[in-house]
C-alpha positions as a printed Julia matrix, in Angstrom:
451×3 Matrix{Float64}:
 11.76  -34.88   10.68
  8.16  -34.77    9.68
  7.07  -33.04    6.28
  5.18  -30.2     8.51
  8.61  -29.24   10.55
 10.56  -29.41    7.38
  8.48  -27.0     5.79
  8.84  -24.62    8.99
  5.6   -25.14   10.45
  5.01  -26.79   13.8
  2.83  -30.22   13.88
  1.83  -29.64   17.14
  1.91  -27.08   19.73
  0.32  -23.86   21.22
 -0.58  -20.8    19.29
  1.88  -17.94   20.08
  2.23  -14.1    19.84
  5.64  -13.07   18.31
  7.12   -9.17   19.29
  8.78   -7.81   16.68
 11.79   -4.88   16.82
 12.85   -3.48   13.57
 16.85   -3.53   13.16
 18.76   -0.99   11.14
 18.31   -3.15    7.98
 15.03   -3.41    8.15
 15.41   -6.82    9.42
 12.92   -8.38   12.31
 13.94   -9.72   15.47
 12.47  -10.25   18.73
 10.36  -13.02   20.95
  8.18  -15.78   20.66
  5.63  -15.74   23.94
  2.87  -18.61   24.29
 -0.66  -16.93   23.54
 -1.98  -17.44   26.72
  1.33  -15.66   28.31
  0.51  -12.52   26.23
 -0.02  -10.49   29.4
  3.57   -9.59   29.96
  3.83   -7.96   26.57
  0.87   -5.57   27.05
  2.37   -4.53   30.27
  5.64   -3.76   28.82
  7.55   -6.2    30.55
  9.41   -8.2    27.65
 13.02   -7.19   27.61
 16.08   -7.59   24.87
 19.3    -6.3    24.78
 19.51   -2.28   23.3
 22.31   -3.8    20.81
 19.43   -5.8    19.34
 18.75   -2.67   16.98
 22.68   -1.93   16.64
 23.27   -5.03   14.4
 24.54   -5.03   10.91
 23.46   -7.26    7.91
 25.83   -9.85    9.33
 24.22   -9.68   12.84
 27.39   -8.32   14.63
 26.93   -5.99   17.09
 30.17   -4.29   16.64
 30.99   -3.29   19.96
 34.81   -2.53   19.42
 33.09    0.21   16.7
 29.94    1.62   18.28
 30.16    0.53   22.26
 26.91   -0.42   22.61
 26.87   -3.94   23.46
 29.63   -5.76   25.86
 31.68   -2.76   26.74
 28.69   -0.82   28.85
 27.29   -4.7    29.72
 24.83   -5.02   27.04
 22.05   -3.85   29.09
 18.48   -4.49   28.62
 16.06   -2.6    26.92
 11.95   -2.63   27.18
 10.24   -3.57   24.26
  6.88   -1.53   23.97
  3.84   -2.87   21.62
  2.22   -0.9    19.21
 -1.32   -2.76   19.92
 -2.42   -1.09   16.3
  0.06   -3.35   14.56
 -1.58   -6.66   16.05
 -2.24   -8.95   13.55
 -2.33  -12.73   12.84
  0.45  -14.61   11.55
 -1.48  -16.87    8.71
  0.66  -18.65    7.28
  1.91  -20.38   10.98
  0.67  -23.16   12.96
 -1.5   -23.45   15.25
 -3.9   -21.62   14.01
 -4.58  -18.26   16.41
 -0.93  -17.34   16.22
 -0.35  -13.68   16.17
  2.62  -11.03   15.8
  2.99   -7.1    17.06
  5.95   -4.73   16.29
  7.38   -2.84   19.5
  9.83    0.01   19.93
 12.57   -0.25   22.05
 12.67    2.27   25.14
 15.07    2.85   28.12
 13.76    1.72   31.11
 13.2     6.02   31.79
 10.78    5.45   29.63
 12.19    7.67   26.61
 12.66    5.48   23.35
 15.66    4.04   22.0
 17.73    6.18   20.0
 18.42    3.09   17.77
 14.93    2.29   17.04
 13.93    2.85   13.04
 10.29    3.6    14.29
 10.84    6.4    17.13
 13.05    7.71   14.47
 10.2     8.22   11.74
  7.85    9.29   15.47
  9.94   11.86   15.98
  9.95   13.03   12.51
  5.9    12.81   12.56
  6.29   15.06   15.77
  7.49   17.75   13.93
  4.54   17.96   11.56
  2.34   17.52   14.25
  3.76   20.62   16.0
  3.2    22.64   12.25
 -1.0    21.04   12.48
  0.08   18.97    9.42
  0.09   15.33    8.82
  1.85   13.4     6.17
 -0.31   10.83    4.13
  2.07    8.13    2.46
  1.49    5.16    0.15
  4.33    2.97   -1.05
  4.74    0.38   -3.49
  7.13   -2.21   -3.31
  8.84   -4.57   -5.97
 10.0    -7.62   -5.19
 11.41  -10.95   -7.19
 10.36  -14.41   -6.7
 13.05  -17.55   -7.64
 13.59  -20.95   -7.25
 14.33  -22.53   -3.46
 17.59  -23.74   -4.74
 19.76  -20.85   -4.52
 21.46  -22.14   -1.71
 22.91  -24.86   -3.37
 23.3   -23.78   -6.81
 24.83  -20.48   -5.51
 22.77  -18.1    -7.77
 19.55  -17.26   -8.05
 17.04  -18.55  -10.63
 13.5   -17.78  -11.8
 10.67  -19.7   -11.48
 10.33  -22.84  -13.92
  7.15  -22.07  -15.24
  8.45  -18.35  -15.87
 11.37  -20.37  -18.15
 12.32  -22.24  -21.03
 15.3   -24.41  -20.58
 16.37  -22.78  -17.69
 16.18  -19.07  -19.71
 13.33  -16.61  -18.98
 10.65  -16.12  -22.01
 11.55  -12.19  -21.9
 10.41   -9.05  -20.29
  7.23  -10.1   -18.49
  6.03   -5.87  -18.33
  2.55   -6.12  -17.3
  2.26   -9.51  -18.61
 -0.74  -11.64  -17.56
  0.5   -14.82  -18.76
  3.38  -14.12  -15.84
  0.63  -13.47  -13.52
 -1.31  -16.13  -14.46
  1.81  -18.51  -13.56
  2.09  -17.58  -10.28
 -1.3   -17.34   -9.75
 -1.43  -19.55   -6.49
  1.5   -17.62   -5.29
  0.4   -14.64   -5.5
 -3.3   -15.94   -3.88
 -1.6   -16.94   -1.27
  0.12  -13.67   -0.76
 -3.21  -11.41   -1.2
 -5.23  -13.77    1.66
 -2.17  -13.04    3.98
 -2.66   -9.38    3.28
 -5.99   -9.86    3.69
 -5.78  -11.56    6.71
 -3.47   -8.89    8.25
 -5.97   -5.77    6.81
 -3.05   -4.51    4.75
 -4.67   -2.03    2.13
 -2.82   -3.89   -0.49
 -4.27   -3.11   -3.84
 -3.09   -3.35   -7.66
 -0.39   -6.5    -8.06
  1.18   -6.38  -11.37
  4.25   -8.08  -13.06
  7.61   -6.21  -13.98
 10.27   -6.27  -16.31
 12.66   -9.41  -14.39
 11.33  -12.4   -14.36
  9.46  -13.24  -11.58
  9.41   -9.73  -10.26
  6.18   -7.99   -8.89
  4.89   -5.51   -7.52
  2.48   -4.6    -4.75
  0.45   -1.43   -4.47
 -0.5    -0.35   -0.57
 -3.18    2.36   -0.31
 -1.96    5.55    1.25
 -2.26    6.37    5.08
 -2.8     9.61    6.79
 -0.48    7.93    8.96
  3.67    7.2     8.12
  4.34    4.97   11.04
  1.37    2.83    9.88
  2.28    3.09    6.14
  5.89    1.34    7.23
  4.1    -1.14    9.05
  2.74   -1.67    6.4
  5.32   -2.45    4.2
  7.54   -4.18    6.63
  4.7    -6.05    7.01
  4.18   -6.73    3.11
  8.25   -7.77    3.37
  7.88  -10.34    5.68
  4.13  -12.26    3.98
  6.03  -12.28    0.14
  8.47  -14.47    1.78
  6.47  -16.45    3.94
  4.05  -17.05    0.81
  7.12  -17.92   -1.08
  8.52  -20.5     1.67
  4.51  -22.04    1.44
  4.75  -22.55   -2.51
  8.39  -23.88   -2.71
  9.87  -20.45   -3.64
 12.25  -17.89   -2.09
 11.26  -14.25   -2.79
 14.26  -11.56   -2.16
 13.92   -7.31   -1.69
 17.53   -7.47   -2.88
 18.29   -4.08   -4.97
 19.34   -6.05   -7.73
 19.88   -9.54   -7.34
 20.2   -10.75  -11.28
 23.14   -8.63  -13.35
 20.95   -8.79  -16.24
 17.54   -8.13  -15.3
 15.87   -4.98  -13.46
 16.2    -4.2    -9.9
 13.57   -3.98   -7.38
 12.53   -0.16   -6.15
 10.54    1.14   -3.26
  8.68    3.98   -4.52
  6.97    6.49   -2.03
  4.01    8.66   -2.52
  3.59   11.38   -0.03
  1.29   14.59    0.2
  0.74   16.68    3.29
 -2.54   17.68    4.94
 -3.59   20.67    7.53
 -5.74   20.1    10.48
 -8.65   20.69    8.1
 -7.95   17.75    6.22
 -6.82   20.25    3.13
 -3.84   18.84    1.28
 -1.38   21.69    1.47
  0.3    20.77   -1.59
 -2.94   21.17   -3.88
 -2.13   23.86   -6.44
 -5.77   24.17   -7.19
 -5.4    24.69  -11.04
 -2.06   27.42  -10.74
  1.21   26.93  -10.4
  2.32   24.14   -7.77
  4.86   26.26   -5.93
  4.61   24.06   -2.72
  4.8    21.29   -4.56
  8.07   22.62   -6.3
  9.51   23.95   -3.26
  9.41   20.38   -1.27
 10.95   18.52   -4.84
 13.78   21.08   -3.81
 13.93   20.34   -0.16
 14.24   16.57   -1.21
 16.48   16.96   -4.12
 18.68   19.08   -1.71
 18.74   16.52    0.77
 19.2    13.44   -1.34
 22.58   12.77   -2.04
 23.27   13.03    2.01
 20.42   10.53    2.64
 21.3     8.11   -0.02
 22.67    5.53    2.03
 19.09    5.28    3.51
 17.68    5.21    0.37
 20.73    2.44   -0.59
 21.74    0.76    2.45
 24.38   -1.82    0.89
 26.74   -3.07   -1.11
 24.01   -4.39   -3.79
 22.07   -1.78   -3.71
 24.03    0.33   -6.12
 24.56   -2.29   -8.77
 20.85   -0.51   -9.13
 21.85    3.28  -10.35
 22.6     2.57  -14.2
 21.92    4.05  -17.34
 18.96    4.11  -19.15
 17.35    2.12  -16.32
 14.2     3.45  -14.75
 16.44    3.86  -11.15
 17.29    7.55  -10.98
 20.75    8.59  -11.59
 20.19   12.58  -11.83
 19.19   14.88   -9.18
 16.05   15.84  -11.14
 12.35   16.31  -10.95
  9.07   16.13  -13.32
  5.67   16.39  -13.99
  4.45   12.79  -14.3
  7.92   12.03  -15.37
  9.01    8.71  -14.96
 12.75    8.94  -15.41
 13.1    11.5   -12.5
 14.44   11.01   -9.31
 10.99   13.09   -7.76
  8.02   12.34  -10.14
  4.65   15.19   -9.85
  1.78   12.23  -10.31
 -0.78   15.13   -9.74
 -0.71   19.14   -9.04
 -4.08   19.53   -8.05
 -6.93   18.31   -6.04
 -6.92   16.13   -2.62
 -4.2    13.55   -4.97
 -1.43   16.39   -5.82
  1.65   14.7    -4.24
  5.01   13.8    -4.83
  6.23   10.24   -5.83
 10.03    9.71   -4.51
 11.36    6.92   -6.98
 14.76    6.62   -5.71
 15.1     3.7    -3.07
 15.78    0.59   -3.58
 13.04   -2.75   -2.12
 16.31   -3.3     0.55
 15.6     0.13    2.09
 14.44    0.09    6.18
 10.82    1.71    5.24
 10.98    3.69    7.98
 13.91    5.17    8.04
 13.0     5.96    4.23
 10.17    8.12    5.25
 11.98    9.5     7.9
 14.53   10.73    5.5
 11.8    11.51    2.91
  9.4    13.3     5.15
 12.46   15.11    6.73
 13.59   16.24    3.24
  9.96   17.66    2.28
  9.89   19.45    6.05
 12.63   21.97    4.56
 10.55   22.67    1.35
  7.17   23.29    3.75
  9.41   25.41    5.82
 10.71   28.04    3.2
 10.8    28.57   -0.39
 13.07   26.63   -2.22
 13.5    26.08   -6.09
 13.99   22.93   -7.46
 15.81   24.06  -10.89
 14.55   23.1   -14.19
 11.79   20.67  -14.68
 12.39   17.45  -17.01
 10.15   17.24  -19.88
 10.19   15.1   -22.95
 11.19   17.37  -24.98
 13.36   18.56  -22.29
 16.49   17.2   -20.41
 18.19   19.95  -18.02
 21.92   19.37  -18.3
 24.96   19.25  -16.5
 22.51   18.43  -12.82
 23.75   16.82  -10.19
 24.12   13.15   -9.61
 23.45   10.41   -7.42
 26.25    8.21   -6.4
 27.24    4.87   -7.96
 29.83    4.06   -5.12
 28.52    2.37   -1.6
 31.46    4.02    0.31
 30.96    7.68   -0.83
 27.32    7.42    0.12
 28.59    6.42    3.48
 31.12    9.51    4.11
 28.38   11.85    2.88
 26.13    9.91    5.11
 28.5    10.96    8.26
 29.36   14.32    7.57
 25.86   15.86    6.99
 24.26   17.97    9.03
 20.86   16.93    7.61
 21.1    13.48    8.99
 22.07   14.73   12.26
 19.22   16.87   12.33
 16.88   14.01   11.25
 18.26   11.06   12.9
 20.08   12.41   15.92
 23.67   12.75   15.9
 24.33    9.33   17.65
 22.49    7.47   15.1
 24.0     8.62   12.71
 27.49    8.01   13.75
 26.07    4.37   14.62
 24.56    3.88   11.13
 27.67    5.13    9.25
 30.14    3.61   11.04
 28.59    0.35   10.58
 27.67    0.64    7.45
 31.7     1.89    6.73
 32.37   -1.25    7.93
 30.6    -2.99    5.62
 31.4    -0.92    2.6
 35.43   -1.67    3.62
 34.45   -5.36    3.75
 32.67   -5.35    0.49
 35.63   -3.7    -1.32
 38.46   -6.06    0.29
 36.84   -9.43   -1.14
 37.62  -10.42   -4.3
 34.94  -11.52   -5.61
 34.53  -14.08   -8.53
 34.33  -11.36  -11.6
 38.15  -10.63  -10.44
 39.05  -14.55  -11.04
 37.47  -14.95  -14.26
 38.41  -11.3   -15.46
 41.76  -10.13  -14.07
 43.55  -13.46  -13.06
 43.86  -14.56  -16.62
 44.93  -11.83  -17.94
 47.27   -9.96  -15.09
């Protein structure tokens, strides 16, 4: 096996155009196609199963839950490209090699109830029908480690981000941590350029090895996940180029921070006016759609936390939300004011974890704000520093109650369509019962000496 295979790169061989379908976990599947073969995609005629978007994080297609694969024949689906999401694949070989993102549609032509980004479409459709248009910007954190994981069965951080195997502290804006990973993170801003992401500010966070990357907002959400799913997938190819893993894991060290996806979304009219601009009084739109989301967000945590790991991320005094709160330019709330006025008043939504599917975040984000556009909702008190409102609601810390609110709300169902959401609960039940059957190692070392 030459170096150049080992490494995952072809020595030889013909440039080729990869179609991409986004699965419920945010994960990409889909079909390599020679280059010069390309035709077939534009004319819609590449075909995968409909399951392929019913998988969970183990790649099951639980058809004894959901009846979706084997039990109606697994039938075929069409995979149509989104030719605004063409873009080369830089770090692959040959050179000239290129990947698109599709959405899945029955072969009437309607798309796939399954598919994460007809779900956010149809969400955009409803703004679309009110002359508005939602302009989004996210920012996603992200942890790079050592390659050896998989043997050593933990992660680590990088060696030059160490001393004797421990990290030299919180790295917080620290250059010197930047400056370590320099070619790394090179290597990840040509990709980005390469692929005309508007990534912008990279700076370090508190874990070691964690970063995280700005992308400009987009009067466009469908694009804005692109985006980011796009982001996703170069951090780990730049990683596998330099030696390195990278991981969107929630939290994938017990003692360091976890990784967030923070959104940023404002609203404009068919004037271009951003409908959330208090213009120097009182931000009551903006107040009214922190309600609609705060209202909404303990239903649509599971999007927001889609496993196990991802709420090892709620605790105390951690800059992860636990309260149902909001603020002006408040870090510690769940739904942050950045700005009340001008063409930037907006909300930031700090709640998700860098594991969430980015589109069916903004789905359930933009849905949320839709019911504070639509009437006049109030979001409670406002936290302050000098001010804390108490006894608010709360966030849960438990992966399986986040599922049976999932399943029972009528939000969701509005949202996501009823059959998605039974799909999406009832696999993701499945893997909350999993997770809390295995005993895990912390039960050996803890309970079976003492028991």
């Amino acid at each position: 096996m030459t170096a150049d295979i080992m490494h995952g790169k072809a020595a030889t061989g013909e440039p080729r155009i990869e179609i991409l379908l986004v699965g419920m976990n945010g994960d990409l599947r889909g079909k390599q196609i020679p280059l010069d073969a390309q035709k077939k995609i534009w004319e819609g005629e590449v075909r995968l199963p409909s399951s392929t978007q019913s998988l969970d994080i183990w790649g099951d297609d639980n058809d004894h839950i959901t009846g979706l694969s084997l039990t109606i024949g697994d039938p075929d689906g069409n995979c149509i490209a989104d030719e605004r999401s063409l873009a080369p694949m830089p770090w692959a070989a040959p050179e000239g090699s290129m990947q698109v993102l599709a959405t899945m549609h029955e072969f009437d032509g309607s798309p796939s109830f399954m598919d994460p980004r007809a779900i956010l479409a149809a969400v955009l459709k409803r703004y679309e029908e009110r002359g508005l248009t939602p302009v989004v910007a996210t920012e996603l954190e992200f942890y790079v480690m050592e390659q050896d994981w998989r043997d050593t069965g933990h992660p680590s951080p990088p060696k030059s981000l160490t001393y004797r195997g421990e990290p030299n502290g919180f790295q917080l804006y620290d250059m010197s941590a930047v400056d370590a990973l320099d070619d790394y993170l090179q290597t990840v801003r040509a990709y980005a350029k390469a692929q005309n992401l508007p990534a912008e500010a990279t700076t370090a966070e508190f874990g070691p090895g964690q970063f995280e990357i700005n992308l400009l907002h987009r009067p466009d959400a469908l694009a804005a996940a692109d985006d980011c799913i796009y982001l996703k997938r170069i951090v780990e190819q730049a990683a596998r180029k330099h030696g390195l893993k990278s991981t969107c894991m929630a939290k994938p060290y017990s003692q360091h921070a976890g990784s967030g996806l923070h959104v940023h979304a404002s609203v404009i009219d068919r004037e271009g006016r951003n409908i959330l601009d208090a213009k120097g009084g009182e931000p009551k739109r903006l107040k009214s759609v922190c309600a609609g989301l705060l209202n909404t967000m303990r239903e649509a945590q599971l999007i927001f936390a889609p496993f196990a790991n991802s709420y090892r991320r709620f605790q105390p005094g951690s800059f992860a939300p636990i309260d149902l709160t909001w603020g002006t330019g408040h870090r510690g709330t769940a739904i942050r004011i950045p700005d009340t006025s001008g063409p930037a008043a907006r909300i930031e939504h700090r709640v998700a974890g860098a594991d969430a599917n980015p589109y069916l975040l903004l789905a359930a984000i933009l849905g949320g704000m839709l019911l504070g556009l639509d009437d006049d909702l109030d979001p409670g008190e406002e936290t302050t520093p000098s001010h804390v409102p108490e006894n608010t609601a709360r966030l849960t810390h438990d992966f399986l109650t986040a599922v049976e609110a999932f399943r029972a709300s009528p939000f969701i169902a509005d949202i996501f369509g009823e059959r998605y959401r039974k799909l999406y609960g009832d696999t993701k039940y499945k893997e909350a019962i999993t997770y809390l059957r295995t005993v895990s190692d912390f039960d050996y070392r803890t309970y079976l000496p003492r028991v």
